[in-house]
py3Dmol code that shows the C-alpha trace and the ligand (Angstrom):
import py3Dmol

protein = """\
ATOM      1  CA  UNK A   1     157.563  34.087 -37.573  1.00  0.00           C
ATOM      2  CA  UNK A   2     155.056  34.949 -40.268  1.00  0.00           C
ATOM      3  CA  UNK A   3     152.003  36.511 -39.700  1.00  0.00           C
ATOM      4  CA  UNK A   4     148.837  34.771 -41.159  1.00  0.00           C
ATOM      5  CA  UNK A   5     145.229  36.134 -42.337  1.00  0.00           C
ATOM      6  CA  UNK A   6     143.440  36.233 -38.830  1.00  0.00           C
ATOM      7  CA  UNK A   7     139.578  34.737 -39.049  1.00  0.00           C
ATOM      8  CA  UNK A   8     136.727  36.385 -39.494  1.00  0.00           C
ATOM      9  CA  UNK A   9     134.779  37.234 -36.261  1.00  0.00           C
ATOM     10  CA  UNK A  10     131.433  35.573 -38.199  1.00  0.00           C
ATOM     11  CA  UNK A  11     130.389  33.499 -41.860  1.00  0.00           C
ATOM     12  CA  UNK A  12     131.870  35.859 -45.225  1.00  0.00           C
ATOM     13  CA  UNK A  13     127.601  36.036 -46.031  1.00  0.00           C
ATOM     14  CA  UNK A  14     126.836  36.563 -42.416  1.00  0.00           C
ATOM     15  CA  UNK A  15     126.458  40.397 -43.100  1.00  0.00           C
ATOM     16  CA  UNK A  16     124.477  40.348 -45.816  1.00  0.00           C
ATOM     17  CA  UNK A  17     122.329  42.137 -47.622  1.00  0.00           C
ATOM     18  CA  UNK A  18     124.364  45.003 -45.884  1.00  0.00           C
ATOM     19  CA  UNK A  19     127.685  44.047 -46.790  1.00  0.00           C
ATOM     20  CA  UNK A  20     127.830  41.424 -49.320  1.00  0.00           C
ATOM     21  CA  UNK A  21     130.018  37.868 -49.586  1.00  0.00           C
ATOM     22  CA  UNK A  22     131.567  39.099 -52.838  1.00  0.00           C
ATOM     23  CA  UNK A  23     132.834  42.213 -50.906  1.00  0.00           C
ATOM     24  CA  UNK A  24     134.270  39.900 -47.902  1.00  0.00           C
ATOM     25  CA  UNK A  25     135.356  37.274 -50.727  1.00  0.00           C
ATOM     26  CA  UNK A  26     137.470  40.525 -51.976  1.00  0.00           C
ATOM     27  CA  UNK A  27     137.954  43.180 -49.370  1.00  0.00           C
ATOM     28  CA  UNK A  28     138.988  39.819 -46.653  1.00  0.00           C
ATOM     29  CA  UNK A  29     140.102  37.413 -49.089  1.00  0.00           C
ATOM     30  CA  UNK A  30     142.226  39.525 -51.614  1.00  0.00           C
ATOM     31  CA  UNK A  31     142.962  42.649 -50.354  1.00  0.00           C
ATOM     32  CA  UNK A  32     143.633  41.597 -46.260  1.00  0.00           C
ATOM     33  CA  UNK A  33     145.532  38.192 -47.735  1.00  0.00           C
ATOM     34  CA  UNK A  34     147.618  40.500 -49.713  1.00  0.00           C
ATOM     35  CA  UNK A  35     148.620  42.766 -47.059  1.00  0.00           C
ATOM     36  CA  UNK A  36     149.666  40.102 -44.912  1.00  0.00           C
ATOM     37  CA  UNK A  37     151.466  38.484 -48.009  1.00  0.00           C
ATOM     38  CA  UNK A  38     153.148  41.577 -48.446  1.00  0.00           C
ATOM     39  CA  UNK A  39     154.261  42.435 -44.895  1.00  0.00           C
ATOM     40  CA  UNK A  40     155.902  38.694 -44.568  1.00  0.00           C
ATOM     41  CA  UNK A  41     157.926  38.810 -47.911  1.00  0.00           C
ATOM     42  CA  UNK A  42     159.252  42.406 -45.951  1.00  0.00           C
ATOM     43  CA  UNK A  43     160.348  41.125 -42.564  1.00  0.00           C
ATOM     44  CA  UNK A  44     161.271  37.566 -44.127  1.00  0.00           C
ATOM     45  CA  UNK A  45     165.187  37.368 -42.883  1.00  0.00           C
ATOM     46  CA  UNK A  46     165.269  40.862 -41.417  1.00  0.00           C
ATOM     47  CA  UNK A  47     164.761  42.127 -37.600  1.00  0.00           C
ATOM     48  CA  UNK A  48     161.540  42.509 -37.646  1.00  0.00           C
ATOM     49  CA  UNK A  49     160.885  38.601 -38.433  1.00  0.00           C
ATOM     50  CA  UNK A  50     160.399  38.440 -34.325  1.00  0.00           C
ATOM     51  CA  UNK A  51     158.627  41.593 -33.782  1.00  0.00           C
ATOM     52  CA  UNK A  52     154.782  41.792 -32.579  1.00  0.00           C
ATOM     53  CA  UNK A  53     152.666  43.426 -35.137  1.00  0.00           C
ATOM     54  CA  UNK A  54     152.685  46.603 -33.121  1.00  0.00           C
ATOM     55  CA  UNK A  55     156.231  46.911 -32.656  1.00  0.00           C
ATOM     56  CA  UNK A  56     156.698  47.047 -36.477  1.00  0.00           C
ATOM     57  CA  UNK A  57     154.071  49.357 -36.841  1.00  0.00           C
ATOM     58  CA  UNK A  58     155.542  51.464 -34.351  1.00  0.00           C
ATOM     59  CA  UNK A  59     159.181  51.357 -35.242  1.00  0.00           C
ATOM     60  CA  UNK A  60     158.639  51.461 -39.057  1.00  0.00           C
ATOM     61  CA  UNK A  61     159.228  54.691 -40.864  1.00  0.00           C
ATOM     62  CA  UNK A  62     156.787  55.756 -43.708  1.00  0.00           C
ATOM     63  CA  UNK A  63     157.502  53.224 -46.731  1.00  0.00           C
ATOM     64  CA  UNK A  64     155.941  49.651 -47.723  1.00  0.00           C
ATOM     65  CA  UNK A  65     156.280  48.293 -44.072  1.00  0.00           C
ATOM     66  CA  UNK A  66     154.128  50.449 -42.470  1.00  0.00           C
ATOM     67  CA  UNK A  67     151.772  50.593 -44.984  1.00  0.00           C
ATOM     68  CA  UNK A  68     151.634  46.627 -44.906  1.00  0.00           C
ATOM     69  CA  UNK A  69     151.668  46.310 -41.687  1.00  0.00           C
ATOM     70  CA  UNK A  70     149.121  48.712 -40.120  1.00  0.00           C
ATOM     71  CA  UNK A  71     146.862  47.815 -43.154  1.00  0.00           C
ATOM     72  CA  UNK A  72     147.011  44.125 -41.482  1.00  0.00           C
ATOM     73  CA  UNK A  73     146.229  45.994 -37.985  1.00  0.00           C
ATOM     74  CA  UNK A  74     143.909  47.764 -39.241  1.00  0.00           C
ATOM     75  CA  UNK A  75     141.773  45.487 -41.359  1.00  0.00           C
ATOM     76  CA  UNK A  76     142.254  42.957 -38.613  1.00  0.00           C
ATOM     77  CA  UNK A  77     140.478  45.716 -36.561  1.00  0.00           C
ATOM     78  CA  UNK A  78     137.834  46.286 -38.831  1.00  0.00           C
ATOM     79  CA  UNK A  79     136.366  43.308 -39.051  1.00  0.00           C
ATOM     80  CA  UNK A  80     135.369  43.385 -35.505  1.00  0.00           C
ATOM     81  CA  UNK A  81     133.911  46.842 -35.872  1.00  0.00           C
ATOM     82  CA  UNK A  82     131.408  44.776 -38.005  1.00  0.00           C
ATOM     83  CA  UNK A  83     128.931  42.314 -36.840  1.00  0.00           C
ATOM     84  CA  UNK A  84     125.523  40.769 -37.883  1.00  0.00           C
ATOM     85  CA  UNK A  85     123.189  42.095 -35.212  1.00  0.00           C
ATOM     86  CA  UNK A  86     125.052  45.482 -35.443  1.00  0.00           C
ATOM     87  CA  UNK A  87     123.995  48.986 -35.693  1.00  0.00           C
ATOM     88  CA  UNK A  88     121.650  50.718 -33.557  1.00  0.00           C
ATOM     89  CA  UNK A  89     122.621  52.880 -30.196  1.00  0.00           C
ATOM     90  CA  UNK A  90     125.358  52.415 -28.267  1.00  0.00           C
ATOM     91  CA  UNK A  91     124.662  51.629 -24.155  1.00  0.00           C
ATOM     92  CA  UNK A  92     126.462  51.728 -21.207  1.00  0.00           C
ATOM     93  CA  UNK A  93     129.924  53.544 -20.994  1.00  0.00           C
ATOM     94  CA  UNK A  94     130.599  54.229 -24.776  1.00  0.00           C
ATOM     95  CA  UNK A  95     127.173  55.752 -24.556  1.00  0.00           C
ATOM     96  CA  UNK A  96     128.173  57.710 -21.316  1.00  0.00           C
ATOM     97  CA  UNK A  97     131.665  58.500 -22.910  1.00  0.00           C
ATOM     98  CA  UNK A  98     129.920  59.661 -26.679  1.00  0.00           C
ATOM     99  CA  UNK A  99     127.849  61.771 -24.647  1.00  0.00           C
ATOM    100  CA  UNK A 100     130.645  63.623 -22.892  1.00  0.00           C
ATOM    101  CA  UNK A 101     132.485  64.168 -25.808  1.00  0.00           C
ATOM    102  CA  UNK A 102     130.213  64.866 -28.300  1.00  0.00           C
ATOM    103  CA  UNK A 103     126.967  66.293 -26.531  1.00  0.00           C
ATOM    104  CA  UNK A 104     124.576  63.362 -27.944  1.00  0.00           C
ATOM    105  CA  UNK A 105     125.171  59.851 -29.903  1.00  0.00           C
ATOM    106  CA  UNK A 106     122.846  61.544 -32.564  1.00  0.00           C
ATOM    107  CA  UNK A 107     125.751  64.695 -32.657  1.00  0.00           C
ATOM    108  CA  UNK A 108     128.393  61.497 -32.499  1.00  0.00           C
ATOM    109  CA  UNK A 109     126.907  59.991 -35.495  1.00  0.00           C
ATOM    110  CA  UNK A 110     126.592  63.428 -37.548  1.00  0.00           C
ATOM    111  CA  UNK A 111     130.070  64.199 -36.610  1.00  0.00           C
ATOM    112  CA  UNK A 112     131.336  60.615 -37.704  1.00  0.00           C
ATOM    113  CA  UNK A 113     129.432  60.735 -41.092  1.00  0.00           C
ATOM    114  CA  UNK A 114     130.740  64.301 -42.105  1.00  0.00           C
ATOM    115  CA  UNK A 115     134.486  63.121 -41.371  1.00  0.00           C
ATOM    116  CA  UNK A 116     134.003  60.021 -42.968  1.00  0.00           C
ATOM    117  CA  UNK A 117     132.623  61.785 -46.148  1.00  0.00           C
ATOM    118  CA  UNK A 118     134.947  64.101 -46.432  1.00  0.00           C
ATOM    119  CA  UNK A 119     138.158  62.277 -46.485  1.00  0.00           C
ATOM    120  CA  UNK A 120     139.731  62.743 -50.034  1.00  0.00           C
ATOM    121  CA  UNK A 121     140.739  60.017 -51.303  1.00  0.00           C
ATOM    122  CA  UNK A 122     141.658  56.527 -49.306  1.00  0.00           C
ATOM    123  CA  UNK A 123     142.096  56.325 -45.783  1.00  0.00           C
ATOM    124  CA  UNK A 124     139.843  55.456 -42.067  1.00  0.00           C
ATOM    125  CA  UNK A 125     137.453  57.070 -40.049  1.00  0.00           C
ATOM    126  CA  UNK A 126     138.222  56.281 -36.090  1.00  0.00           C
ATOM    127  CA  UNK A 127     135.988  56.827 -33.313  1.00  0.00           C
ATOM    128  CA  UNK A 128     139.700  57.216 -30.796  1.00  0.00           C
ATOM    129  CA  UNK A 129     140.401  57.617 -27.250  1.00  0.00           C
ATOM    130  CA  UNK A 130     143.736  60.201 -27.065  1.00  0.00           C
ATOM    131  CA  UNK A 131     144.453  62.420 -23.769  1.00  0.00           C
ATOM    132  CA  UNK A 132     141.744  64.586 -23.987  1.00  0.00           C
ATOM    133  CA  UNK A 133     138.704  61.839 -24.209  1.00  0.00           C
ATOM    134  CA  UNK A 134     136.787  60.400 -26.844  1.00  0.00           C
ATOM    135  CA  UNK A 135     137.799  61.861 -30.433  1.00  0.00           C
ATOM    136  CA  UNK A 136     137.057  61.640 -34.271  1.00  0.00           C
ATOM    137  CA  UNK A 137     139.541  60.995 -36.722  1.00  0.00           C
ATOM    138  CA  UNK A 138     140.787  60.698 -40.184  1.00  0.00           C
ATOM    139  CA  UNK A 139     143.947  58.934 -41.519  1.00  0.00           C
ATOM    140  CA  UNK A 140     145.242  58.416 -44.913  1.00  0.00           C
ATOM    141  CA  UNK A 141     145.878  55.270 -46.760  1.00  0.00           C
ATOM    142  CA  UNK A 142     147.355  53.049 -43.647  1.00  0.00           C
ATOM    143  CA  UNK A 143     148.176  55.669 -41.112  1.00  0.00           C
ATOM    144  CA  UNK A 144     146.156  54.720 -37.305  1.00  0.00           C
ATOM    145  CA  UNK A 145     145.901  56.067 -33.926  1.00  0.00           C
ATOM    146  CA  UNK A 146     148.444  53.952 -32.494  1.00  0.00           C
ATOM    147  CA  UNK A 147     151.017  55.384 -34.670  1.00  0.00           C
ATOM    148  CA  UNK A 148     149.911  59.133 -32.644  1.00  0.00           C
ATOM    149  CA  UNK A 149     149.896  57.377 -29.389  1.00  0.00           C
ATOM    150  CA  UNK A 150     146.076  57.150 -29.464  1.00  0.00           C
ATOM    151  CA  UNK A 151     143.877  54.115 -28.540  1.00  0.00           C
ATOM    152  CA  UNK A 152     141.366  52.737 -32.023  1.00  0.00           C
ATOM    153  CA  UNK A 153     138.071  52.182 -30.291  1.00  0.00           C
ATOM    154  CA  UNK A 154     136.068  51.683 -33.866  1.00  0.00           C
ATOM    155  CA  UNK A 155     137.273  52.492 -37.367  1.00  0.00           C
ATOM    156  CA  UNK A 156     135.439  52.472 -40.861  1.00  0.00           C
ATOM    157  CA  UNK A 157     136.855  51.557 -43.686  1.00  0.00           C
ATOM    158  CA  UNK A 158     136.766  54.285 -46.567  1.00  0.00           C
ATOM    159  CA  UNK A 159     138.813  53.031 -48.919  1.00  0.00           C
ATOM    160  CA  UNK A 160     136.591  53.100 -52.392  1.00  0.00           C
ATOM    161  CA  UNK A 161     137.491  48.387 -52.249  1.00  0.00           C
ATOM    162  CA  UNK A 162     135.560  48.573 -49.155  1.00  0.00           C
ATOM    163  CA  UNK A 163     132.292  49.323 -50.628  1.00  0.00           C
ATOM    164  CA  UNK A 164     132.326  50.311 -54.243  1.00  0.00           C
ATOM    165  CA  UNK A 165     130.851  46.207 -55.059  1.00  0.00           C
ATOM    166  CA  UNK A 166     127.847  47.246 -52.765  1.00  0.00           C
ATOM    167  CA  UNK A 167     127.282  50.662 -52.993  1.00  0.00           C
ATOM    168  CA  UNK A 168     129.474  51.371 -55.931  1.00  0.00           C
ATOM    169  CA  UNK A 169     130.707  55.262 -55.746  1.00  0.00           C
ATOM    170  CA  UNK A 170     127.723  56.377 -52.835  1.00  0.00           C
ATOM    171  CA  UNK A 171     129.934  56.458 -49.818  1.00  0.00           C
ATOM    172  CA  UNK A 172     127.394  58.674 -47.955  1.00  0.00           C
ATOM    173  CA  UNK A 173     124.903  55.303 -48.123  1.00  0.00           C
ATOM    174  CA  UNK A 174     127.998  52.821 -46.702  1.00  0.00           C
ATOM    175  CA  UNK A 175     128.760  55.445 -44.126  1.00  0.00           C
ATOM    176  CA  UNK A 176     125.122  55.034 -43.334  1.00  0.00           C
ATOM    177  CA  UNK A 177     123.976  51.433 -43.240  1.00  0.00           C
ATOM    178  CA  UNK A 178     127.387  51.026 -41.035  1.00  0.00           C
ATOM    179  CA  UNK A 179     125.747  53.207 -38.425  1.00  0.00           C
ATOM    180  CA  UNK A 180     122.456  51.685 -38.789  1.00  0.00           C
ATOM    181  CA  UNK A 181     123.424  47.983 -39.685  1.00  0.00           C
ATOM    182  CA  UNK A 182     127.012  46.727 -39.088  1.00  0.00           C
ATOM    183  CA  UNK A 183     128.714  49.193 -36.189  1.00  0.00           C
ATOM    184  CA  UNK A 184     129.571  46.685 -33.516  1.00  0.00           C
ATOM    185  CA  UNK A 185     129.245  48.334 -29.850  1.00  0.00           C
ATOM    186  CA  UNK A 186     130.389  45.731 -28.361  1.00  0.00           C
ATOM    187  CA  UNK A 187     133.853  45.799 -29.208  1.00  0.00           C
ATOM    188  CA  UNK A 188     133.545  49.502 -29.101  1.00  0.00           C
ATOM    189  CA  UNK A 189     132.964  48.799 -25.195  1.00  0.00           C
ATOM    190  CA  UNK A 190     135.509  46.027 -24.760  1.00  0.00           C
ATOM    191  CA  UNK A 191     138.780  48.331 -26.441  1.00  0.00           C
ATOM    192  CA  UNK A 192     137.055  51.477 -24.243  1.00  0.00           C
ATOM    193  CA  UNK A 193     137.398  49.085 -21.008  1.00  0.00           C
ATOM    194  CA  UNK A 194     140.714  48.637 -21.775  1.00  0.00           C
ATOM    195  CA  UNK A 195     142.086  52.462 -22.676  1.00  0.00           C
TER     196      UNK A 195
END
"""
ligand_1 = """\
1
LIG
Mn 140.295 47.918 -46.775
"""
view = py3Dmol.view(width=600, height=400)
view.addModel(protein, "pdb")
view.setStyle({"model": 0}, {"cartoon": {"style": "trace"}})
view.addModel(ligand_1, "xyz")
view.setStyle({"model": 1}, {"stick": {}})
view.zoomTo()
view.show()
């Protein structure tokens, strides 16, 4: 069964002026689309034609089905992490559970930016929920927390397609105006509820 280009949780210019409709048209439309296009040309025939999404991601080793696939996963993800009315603080038990693990949602957000800055080259910033708690991390290219037995509660994007039409080579400012803007707490609650 092939997979297909999920929808987008809201309208391609509903986050604008922080994240443009040319960068959905692209980042959504082209780069997500291609992904998908990708991982169903490399299951077509094969065992993994009948798998769930996570199964492949789990049982592939490193090579062009993983990458495909958790880049699917991932983006699919992403877009949820987003939303119009985003940004701001966190309530309720991510606020509770940031607090615990990181001493304040001001220390949270500090910690988040510097990780997500710092990551060389192309890859994801996760807020995660592992054994010990609440816990920042960085992956390269497609790798994700489910592949180290570790529940995604938010992610950011990093890869330079994600914001280089809006904010061209100034990460630091995307990094930023997610925080602010676009972070979705919401869904941050709903995947927390359920790890
Ligand atoms: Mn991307």
């Amino acid at each position: 069964m092939a997979f297909e280009l999920p929808p987008l949780p809201y309208a391609k210019d509903a986050l604008a002026p922080h994240m443009s409709e040319q960068t959905l048209n692209f980042h959504y439309g082209k780069h997500h689309q291609t992904y998908v296009t990708n991982l169903n040309g490399l299951i077509e025939g094969t065992e993994n034609e009948n798998k769930s999404l996570e199964d492949i991601i789990l049982s592939a080793e490193p090579g062009g089905l993983f990458n495909n696939s958790a880049q699917v996963w991932n983006h699919t993800f992403f877009w949820s992490c987003l939303s119009p009315g985003g940004g701001g603080e966190p309530d309720g038990d991510v606020k509770t559970a940031i607090e615990h693990a990181f001493g304040s949602v001001d220390e949270f957000k500090q910690t988040f930016t510097d990780k997500a800055k710092t990551l060389f080259g192309s890859g994801w910033t996760w807020l995660a929920k592992g054994d010990d708690g609440l816990e920042i991390l960085q992956t390269k290219d497609a790798d994700l927390p489910l592949k180290h037995g570790k529940t995604a509660i938010l992610t950011l994007d990093v890869w330079e397609h994600a914001y280089y039409l809006d904010f061209q080579n100034a990460r630091p400012a995307y990094i930023e105006t997610w925080l602010d803007k676009l972070v979705n707490w919401e869904f941050a609650a709903e995947n927390l509820a359920k790890a």
